[in-house]
Every structure is written in structure tokens, then in C-alpha cells.
C-alpha positions as CSV (number, residue, x, y, z in Angstrom):
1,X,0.0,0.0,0.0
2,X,2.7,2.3,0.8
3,X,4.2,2.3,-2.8
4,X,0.8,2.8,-3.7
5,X,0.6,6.2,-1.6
6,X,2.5,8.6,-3.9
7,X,0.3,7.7,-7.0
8,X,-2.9,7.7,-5.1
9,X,-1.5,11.2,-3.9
10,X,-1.4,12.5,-7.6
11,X,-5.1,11.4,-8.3
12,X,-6.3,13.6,-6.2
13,X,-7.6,16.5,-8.0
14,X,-5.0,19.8,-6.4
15,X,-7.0,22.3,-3.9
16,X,-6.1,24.9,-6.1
17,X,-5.3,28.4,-4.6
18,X,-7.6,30.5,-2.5
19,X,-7.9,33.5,-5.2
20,X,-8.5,30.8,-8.4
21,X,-12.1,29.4,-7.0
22,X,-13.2,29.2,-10.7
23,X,-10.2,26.6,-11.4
24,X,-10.8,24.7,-8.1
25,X,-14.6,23.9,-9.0
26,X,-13.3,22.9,-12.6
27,X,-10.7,20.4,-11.7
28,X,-12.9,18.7,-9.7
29,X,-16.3,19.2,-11.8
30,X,-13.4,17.6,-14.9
31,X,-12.9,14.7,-12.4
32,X,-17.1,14.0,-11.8
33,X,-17.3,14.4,-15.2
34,X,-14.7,11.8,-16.7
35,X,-15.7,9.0,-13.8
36,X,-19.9,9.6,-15.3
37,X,-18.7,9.6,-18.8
38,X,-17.4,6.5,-19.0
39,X,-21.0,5.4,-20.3
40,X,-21.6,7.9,-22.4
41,X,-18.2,6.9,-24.2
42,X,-18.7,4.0,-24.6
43,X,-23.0,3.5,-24.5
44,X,-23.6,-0.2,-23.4
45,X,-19.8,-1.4,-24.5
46,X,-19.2,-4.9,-24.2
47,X,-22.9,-5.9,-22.7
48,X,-24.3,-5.1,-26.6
49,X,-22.6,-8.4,-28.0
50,X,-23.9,-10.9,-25.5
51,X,-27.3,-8.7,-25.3
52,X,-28.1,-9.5,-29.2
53,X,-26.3,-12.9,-28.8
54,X,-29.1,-13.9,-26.5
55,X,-31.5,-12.5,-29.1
56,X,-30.6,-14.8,-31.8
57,X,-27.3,-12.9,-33.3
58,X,-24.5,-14.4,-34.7
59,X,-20.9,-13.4,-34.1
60,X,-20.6,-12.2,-37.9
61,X,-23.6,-10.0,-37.6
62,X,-22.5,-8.4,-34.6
63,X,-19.3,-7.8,-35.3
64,X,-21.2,-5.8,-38.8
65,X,-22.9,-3.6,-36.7
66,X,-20.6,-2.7,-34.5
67,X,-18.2,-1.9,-37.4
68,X,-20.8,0.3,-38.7
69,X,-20.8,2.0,-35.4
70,X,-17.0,2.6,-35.8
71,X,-16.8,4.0,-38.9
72,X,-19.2,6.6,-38.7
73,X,-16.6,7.5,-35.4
74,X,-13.6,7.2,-37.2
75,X,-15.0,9.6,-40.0
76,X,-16.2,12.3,-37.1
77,X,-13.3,12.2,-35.2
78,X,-11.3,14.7,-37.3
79,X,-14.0,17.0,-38.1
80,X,-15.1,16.8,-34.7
81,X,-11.7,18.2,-33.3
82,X,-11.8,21.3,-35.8
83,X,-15.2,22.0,-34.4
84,X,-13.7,21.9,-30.9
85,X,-10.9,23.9,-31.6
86,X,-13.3,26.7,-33.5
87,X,-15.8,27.1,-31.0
88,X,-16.3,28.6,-27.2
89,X,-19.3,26.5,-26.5
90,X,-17.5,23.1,-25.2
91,X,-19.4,22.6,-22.6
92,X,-22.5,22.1,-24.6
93,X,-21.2,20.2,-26.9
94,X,-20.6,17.4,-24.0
95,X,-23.9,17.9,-23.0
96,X,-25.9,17.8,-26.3
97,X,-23.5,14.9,-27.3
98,X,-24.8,12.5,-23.5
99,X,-28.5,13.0,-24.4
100,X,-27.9,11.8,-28.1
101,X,-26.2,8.8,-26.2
102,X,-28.7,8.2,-23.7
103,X,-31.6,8.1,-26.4
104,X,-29.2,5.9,-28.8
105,X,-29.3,2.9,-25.7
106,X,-33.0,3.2,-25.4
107,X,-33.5,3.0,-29.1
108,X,-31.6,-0.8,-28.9
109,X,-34.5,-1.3,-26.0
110,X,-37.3,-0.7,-28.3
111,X,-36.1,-2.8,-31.2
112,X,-33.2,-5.4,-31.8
113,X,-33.6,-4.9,-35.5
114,X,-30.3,-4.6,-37.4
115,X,-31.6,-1.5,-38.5
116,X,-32.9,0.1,-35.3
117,X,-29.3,-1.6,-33.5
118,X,-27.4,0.3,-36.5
119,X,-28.4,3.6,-36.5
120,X,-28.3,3.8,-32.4
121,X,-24.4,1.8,-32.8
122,X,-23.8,4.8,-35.8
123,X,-25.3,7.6,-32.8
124,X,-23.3,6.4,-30.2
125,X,-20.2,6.7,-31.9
126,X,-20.6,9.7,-33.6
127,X,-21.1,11.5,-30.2
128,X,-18.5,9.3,-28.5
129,X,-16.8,11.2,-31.4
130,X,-17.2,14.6,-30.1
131,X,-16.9,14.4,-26.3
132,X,-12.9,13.3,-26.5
133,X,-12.1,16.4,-28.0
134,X,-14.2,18.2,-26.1
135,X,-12.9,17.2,-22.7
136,X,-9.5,17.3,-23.9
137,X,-10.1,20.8,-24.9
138,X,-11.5,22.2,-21.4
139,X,-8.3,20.6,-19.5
140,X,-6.0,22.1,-21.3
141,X,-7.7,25.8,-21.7
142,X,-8.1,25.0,-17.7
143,X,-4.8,23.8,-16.5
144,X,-3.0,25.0,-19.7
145,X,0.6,22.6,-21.4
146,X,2.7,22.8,-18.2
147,X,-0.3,21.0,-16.2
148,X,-2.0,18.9,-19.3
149,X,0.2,15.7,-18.6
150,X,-0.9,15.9,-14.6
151,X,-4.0,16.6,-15.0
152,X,-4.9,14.4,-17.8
153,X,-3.4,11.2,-15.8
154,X,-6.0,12.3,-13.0
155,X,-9.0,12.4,-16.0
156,X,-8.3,8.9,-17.1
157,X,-7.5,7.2,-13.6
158,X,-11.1,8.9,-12.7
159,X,-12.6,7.5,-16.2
160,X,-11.5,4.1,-15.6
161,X,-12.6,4.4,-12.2
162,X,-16.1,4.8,-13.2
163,X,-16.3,2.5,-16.0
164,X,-15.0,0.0,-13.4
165,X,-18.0,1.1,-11.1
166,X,-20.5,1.4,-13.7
167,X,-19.7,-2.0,-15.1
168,X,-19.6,-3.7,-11.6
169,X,-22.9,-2.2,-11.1
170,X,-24.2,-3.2,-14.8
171,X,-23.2,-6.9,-14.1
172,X,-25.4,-6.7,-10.9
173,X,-28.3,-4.8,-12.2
174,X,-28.4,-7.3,-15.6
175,X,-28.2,-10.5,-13.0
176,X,-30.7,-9.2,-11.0
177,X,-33.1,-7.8,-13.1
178,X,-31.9,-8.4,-16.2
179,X,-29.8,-7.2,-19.2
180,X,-32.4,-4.0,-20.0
181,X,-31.6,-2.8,-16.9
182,X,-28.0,-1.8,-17.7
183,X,-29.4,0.5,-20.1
184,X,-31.5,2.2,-17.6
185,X,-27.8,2.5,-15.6
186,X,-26.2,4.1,-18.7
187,X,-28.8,7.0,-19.0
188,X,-28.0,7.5,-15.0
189,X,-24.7,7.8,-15.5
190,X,-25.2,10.3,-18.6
191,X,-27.1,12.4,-16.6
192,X,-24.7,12.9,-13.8
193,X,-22.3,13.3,-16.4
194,X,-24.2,16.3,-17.5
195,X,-24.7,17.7,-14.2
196,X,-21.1,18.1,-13.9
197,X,-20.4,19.7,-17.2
198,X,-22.6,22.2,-16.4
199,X,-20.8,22.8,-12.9
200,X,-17.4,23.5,-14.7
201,X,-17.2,27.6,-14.6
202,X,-17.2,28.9,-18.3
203,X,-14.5,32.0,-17.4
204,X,-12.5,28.7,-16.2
205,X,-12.2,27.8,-19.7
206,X,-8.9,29.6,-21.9
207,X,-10.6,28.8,-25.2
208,X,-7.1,29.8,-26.7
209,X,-4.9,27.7,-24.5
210,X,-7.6,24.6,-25.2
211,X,-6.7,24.8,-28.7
212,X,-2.6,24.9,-28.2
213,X,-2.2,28.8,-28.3
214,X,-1.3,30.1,-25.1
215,X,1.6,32.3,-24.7
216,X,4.9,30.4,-25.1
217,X,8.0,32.4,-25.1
218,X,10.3,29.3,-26.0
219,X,8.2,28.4,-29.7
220,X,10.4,29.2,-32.5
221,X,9.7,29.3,-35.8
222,X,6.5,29.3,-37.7
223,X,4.2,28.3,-34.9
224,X,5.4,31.6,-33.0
225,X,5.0,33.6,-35.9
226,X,1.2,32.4,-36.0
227,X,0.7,32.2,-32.0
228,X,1.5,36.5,-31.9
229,X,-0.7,37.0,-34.4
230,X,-3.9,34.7,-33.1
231,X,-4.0,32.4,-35.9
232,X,-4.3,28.7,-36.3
233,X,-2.0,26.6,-38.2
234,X,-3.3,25.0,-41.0
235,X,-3.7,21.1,-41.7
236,X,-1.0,20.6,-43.8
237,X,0.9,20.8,-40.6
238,X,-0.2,17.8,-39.5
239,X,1.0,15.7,-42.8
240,X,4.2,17.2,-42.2
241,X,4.5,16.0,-38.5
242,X,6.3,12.8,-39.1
243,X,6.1,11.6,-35.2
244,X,2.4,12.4,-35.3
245,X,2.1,9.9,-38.8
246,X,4.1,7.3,-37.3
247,X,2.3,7.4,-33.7
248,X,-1.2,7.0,-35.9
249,X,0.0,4.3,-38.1
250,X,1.3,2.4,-34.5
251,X,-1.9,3.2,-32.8
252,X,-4.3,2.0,-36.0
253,X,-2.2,-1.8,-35.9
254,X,-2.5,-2.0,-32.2
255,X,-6.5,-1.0,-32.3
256,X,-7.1,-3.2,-35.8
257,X,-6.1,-6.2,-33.1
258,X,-7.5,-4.7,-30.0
259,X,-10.8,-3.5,-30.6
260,X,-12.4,-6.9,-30.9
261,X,-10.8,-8.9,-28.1
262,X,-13.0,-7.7,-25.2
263,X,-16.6,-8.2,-26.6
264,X,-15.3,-11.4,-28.4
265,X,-13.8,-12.8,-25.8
266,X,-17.3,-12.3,-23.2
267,X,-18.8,-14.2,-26.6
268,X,-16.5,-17.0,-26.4
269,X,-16.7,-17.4,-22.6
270,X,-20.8,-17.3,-22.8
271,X,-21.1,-18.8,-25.4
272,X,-19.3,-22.2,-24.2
273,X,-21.5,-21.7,-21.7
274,X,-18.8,-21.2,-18.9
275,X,-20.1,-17.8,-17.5
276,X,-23.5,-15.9,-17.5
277,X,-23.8,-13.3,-19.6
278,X,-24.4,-10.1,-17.3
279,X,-22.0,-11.0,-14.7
280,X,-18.8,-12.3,-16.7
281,X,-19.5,-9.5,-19.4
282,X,-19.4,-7.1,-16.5
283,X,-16.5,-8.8,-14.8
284,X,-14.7,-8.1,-18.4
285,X,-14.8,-4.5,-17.8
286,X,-14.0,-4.1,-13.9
287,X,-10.5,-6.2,-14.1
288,X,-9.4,-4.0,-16.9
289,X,-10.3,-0.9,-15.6
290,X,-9.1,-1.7,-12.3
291,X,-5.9,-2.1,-14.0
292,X,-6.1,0.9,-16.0
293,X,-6.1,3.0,-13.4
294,X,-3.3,2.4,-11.9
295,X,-2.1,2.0,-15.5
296,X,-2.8,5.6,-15.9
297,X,-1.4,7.0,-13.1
298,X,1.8,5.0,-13.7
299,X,1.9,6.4,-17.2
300,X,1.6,9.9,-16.1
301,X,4.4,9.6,-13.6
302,X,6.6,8.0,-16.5
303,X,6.0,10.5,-19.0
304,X,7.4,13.0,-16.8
305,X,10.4,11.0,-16.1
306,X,11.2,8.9,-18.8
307,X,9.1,10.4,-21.6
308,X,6.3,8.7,-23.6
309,X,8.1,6.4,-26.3
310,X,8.8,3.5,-23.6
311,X,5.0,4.2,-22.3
312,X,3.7,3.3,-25.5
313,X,5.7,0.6,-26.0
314,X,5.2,-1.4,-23.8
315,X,1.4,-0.8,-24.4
316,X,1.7,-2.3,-27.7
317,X,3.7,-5.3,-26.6
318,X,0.4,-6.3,-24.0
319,X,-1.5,-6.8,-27.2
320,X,0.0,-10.0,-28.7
321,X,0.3,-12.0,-25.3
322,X,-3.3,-11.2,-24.6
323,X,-4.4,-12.7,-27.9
324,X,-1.9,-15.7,-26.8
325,X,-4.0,-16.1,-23.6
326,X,-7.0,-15.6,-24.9
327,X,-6.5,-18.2,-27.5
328,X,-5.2,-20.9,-25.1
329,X,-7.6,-20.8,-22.4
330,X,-11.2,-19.6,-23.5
331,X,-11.6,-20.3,-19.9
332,X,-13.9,-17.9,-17.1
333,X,-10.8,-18.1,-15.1
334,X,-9.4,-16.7,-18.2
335,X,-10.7,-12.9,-18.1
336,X,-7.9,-12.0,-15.5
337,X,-5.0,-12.5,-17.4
338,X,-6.4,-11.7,-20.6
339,X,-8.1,-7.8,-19.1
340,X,-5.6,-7.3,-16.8
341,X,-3.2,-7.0,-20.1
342,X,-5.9,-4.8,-21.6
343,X,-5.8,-2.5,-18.9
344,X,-2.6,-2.4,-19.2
345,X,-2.5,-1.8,-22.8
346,X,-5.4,0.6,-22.7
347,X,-4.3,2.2,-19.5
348,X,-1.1,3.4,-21.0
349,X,-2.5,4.7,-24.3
350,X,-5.1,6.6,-22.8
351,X,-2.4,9.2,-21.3
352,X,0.3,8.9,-23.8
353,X,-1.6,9.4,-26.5
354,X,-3.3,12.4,-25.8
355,X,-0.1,14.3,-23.9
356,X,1.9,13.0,-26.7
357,X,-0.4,15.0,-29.4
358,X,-0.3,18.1,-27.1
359,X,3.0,18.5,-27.1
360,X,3.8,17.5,-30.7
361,X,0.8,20.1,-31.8
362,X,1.6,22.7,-28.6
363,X,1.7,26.5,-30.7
364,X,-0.1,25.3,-33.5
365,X,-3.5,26.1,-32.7
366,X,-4.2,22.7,-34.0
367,X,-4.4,20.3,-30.8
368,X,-7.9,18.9,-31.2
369,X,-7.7,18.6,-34.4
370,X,-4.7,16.4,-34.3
371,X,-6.3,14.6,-31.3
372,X,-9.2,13.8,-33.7
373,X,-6.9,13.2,-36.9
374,X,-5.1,10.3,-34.5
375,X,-8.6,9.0,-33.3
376,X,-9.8,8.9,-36.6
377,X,-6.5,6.1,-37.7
378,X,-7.3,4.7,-34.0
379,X,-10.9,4.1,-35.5
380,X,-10.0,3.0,-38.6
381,X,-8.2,-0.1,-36.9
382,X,-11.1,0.0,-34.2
383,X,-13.7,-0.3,-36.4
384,X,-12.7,-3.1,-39.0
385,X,-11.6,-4.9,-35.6
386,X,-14.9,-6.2,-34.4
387,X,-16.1,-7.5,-38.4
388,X,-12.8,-9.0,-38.9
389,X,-12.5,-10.9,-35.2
390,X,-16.5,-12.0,-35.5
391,X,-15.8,-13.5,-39.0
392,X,-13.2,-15.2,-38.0
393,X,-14.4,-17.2,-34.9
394,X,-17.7,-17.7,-37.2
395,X,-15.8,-19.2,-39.9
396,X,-12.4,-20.8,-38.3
397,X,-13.4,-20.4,-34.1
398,X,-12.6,-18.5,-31.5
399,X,-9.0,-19.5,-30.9
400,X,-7.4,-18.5,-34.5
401,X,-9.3,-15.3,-33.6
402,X,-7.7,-14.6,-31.2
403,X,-4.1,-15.7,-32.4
404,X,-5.1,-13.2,-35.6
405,X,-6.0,-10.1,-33.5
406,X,-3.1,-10.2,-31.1
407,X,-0.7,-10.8,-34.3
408,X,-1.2,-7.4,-35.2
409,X,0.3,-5.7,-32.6
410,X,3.4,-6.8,-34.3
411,X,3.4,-3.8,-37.0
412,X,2.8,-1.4,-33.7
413,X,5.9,-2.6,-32.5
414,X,8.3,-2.9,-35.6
415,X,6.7,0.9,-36.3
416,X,7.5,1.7,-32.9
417,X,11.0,-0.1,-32.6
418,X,11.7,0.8,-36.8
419,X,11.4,4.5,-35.8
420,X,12.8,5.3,-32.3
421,X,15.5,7.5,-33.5
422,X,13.4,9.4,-34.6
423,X,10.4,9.2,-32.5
424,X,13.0,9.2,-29.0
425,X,13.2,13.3,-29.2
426,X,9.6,13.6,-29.9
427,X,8.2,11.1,-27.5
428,X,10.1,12.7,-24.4
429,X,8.5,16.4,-25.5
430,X,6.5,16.2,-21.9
431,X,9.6,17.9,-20.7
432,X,10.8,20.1,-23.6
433,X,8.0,21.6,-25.7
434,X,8.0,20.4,-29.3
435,X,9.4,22.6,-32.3
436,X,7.0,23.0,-35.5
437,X,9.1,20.3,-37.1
438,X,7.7,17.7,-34.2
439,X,11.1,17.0,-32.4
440,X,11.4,18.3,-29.2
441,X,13.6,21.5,-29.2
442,X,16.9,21.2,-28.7
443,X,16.8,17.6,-30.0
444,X,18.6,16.6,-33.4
445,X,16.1,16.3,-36.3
């Protein structure tokens, strides 16, 4: 417990000072916000698959749909950033985005057609779409670059720490009274969720600083030029970011691998008819995101000390012994090994990634946007996941499934590994701000 102590110490949201009140109420409406979230993310998550599986759908079919679901993501996630870092209304957008969620779960109540289970799979993900950015956005115009990587570690360790909850929760609700009532859950949580967007002070909120152009005396270069005079880099600058094109290609192998494991493993479990459905589905989600939040606040600590390449590294070397395990033993006892690698995996990514893109993007104007660009190439793996993993165990079983998905983490790693001269400098940019060319400064090119 006592090595626990200092990263339990740095989840705690700061006190803030006595004359910043505003800021005070924000960090800790940011940390309310990101533990009742976690629903509105993700809608129903992993209970969807064995939810339709109980109504007669095959693996193949729900894999489709959940596909569909990610594509219409992946091809918001872009746009969705530029929207965030054009307009001053933030907070509505998370709000506007939870009721579109909330409605999209209910819709899946009233009808299990594919149709009806399409369009709310296509909803859900297009909002799920929107809020990233959005929170994103309101830390860093609250807490500003030098307390992003901090303060973001906190945001995830909260977010997994309700997902954990609302999953533990889900798995009792859907054994109890069954699997509808986990949808009733989700629209709890997205009203909390609400309630605490509305509690974060707008004059908290540095709309400039949320979109990477606060005041930096140290950018050189271009990006300086356009930080004095207000302006927003184009996107061009993010084709010539070579760390931020390699990070996305890494990231879209890792998801093309990872995205299907979770729901396809609770399929595999349940369906051998070594778990029920509610509880095991729901035990899925608690182990990893117990993990993850340690995960996260490891991460954080890391990145500050050793930079982010080695966080992400190791990240993507949890994915292909997780697909080993999950092959081998399609066991119940199975889910610990296999989601306490996911959390692990997961848990790392979800603070590298986004402090990562900060910094490579900090002066540009153009920080949501290149968090959306790089969730759009995360989707694009994300999304073909679940259609390619539920073909496969329909058509050559669970186990080769398995083996294919966590093979794929393979071109993460030789990316990863392939590029680390190159990707060293940027990577370790959580202590030295990054120049326009994407290096940190000082570091050779």
C-alpha cells in the first residue's frame, strides 16, 4: 500500500489556490465528469454483443454492426476536433453529445432490429466522437501545457474508475433484473455526467490555450509567428508531422487487433456456456479498468520522467500475449490474465496518446484537431476490428481469432521499434515543448 501512496497522492484532484475558486470547482467538476462519462463513451460497450447474442445474433452480424458504429466514429473524429478547436461552447457540446447517447441505448431497447441496433451503434459513436475532444479541450484551456500531462493522468484514472463502477454495477443490475436494466444505468450515469459539465465555470475555460495557443516564449519558428498574431495553423501541418504519422499508423495496428478482443472474448466465454452473460461481461470491464487505473497514473508519472516512447511501447507489446492467452484458455478463469493486459495496454494509451499529441501540436493552434486526426486512424483499426475478429471465430473459431487479433500488434511494434531514433526526441517532448518540425527542441532532427 505504501508504494501505492505517492500515485494515489497525484489522483487527487489539487486544492487549487484561495484566489482561483473558478479553477478549483473545474478540476474537480473535470474529475465528476470523466468517472460519469465513461457510459456515455462507450453506451452499453461490451454488454451489446452478448445482449443480441441472447436475441438470436450471430458473431458475424454483430461484429457488422458494430463496425458500422465505428466507422461513422472514425470519419467524425477529425471534423469533430476542428469543431472543438473553432468554437467557445465546449461545454455544450458534451452535454448535447450524452443526451444523443442516452436516447441511442434506449432506441436498442425498443427494437433489436439490425436496422434500429445500426443507426443507435452509428449515434453512439458519432457523439462518443465529439466528447474526446471536447474534454480534452476544457483541460488544457483549464490547467493550460505545463499541467496537461498531470492533470490528464487524473481524468483517465477517474474514467476508468467509473467504467470499473459502472460495469460492476451493470453486471449486478443485468443478474438481477436483467440485461435492459443496464441501459437504464447508462442514461444515469449520462445524466450525472451532465450535471457536472454544467458545474465547470465557463470564465475557467482559456478557449485559446484549449486549442494549443497560449503564450509560449520558447516556440520558435513558424508556430510563433502564428501564436503573436492569433492564428491557427493549417492542416497541412499535421502531414508534415512525421512523429504524429508514425504514432497513428502504430496506434491504428494495435486497435485493428485490439478492438475486438473484449466483446469477443465475453462471446467466447458465454457462449461455451462457462459464464453468464451479465456478470462475466461485466467482470470483463471491472479487471481491466481496475488495471487501467493504476495504468494511468503510472503512465503519467513515466512520461514525466522517462518520456512517452517506452509508455507506449510497452502498451503495444500487452497486445500480442493477450491474444496468446486468450486463444489458449477460453476459460472464465481466463478474463484475468487476458483484461488485466488490456488495462494495461489501454491504460497506457489513454495518457500517452493524448499528452503525446499536445506536445507535438503545442503553438499550433491545432491540438484537437490532431487529437481527432489520430482517433480517426485509431478508429480506422477500431472499427474493422470487431467484423474481422467475428468472421473469424464464425468461420475458423474463437482460438485462430484470437491468435489473428493479437498478431497485429506486431506492425505497432516494428513501427514503434523501426522508428525510435526518430520518434526518442519527440516522444520525451512532456519535458521540452515540441518545435514546428515535431522534435522536441533542442533535439537533433
Amino acid at each position: 500500500m505504501s508504494a501505492l501512496a505517492p500515485l494515489l497522492e497525484d489522483a487527487r484532484p489539487p486544492t487549487g489556490s484561495s484566489d482561483d475558486p473558478d479553477k478549483t470547482r473545474a478540476m474537480r467538476a473535470l474529475s465528476a465528469l470523466n468517472f460519469f462519462m465513461a457510459d456515455m463513451q462507450a453506451g452499453i460497450g461490451p454488454f451489446l454483443g452478448v445482449f443480441l447474442q441472447q436475441r438470436g445474433w450471430l458473431p458475424g452480424a454483430i461484429g457488422s454492426v458494430m463496425t458500422a458504429g465505428g466507422v461513422a466514429g472514425m470519419l467524425m473524429t477529425a471534423p469533430a476536433g476542428a469543431f472543438i478547436d473553432h468554437t467557445e461552447r465546449k461545454r455544450l457540446v458534451v452535454i448535447v453529445t450524452g443526451i444523443c447517447t442516452v436516447l441511442a441505448s434506449f432506441l436498442i431497447l425498443w427494437s433489436q432490429s439490425g436496422v434500429v441496433v445500426t443507426v443507435s451503434q452509428v449515434a453512439t459513436a458519432i457523439a462518443g466522437a465529439a466528447i474526446g475532444p471536447a474534454v480534452a479541450g476544457m483541460t488544457l484551456g483549464i490547467v493550460r501545457q505545463k499541467g496537461f500531462n498531470a492533470q490528464n493522468g487524473r481524468n483517465q484514472a477517474w474514467n476508468h474508475a467509473g467504467n470499473m463502477i459502472g460495469a460492476g454495477l451493470s453486471g449486478w443490475l443485468g443478474y438481477t433484473f436483467g440485461m435492459p436494466a443496464i441501459f437504464v444505468l447508462a442514461a444515469v450515469f449520462g445524466v450525472f455526467a451532465i450535471a457536472a459539465v454544467i458545474a465547470i465555470p465557463e470564465r475557467a475555460i482559456d478557449h485559446r490555450a484549449a486549442r494549443g495557443l497560449e503564450d509560449d516564449k520558447k516556440a520558435k519558428g513558424e508556430a510563433s509567428q502564428q501564436q503573436d498574431k492569433g492564428q491557427a495553423q493549417g492542416f497541412r501541418y499535421l502531414a508534415r508531422n512525421r512523429p504524429m504519422l508514425i504514432l497513428a499508423a502504430a496506434l491504428a495496428f494495435f486497435h485493428l487487433g485490439n478492438g475486438a478482443m473484449l466483446p469477443l472474448y465475453g462471446l467466447a466465454v458465454v457462449g461455451a456456456g462457462k459464464g453468464n452473460a451479465a456478470t462475466f461481461t461485466a467482470l470483463t470491464v471491472v479487471v481491466a479498468q481496475g488495471v487501467m487505473i493504476v495504468t494511468a497514473l503510472l503512465a503519467m508519472r513515466m512520461a514525466a520522467g522517462r518520456g512517452y516512447w517506452l509508455v507506449l511501447l510497452i502498451s503495444f507489446a500487452s497486445l500480442p500475449i493477450r491474444g496468446l492467452i486468450a486463444g489458449t484458455f477460453i476459460q472464465s478463469w481466463g478474463v484475468w490474465p487476458v483484461q488485466a493486459l488490456d488495462g494495461i495496454g489501454a491504460g497506457l494509451q489513454s495518457v500517452a496518446v493524448p499528452g503525446l499529441v499536445a506536445c507535438l501540436l503545442n503553438g499550433t493552434g491545432r491540438v484537437n484537431v490532431g487529437q481527432g486526426a489520430v482517433m480517426t486512424v485509431q478508429g480506422l483499426g477500431a472499427s474493422l476490428s470487431p467484423a474481422i475478429g467475428g468472421w473469424l471465430a464464425q468461420l475458423l473459431g474463437y482460438q485462430t481469432a484470437f491468435y489473428v487479433l493479437g498478431s497485429f500488434a506486431l506492425g505497432s511494434i516494428a513501427l514503434w521499434v523501426g522508428f525510435g531514433a526518430s520518434m526518442r526526441p519527440a516522444c520525451a517532448a512532456t519535458r521540452e515543448p515540441a518545435g514546428p518540425d515535431g522534435t522536441a527542441e533542442g533535439a537533433p532532427s
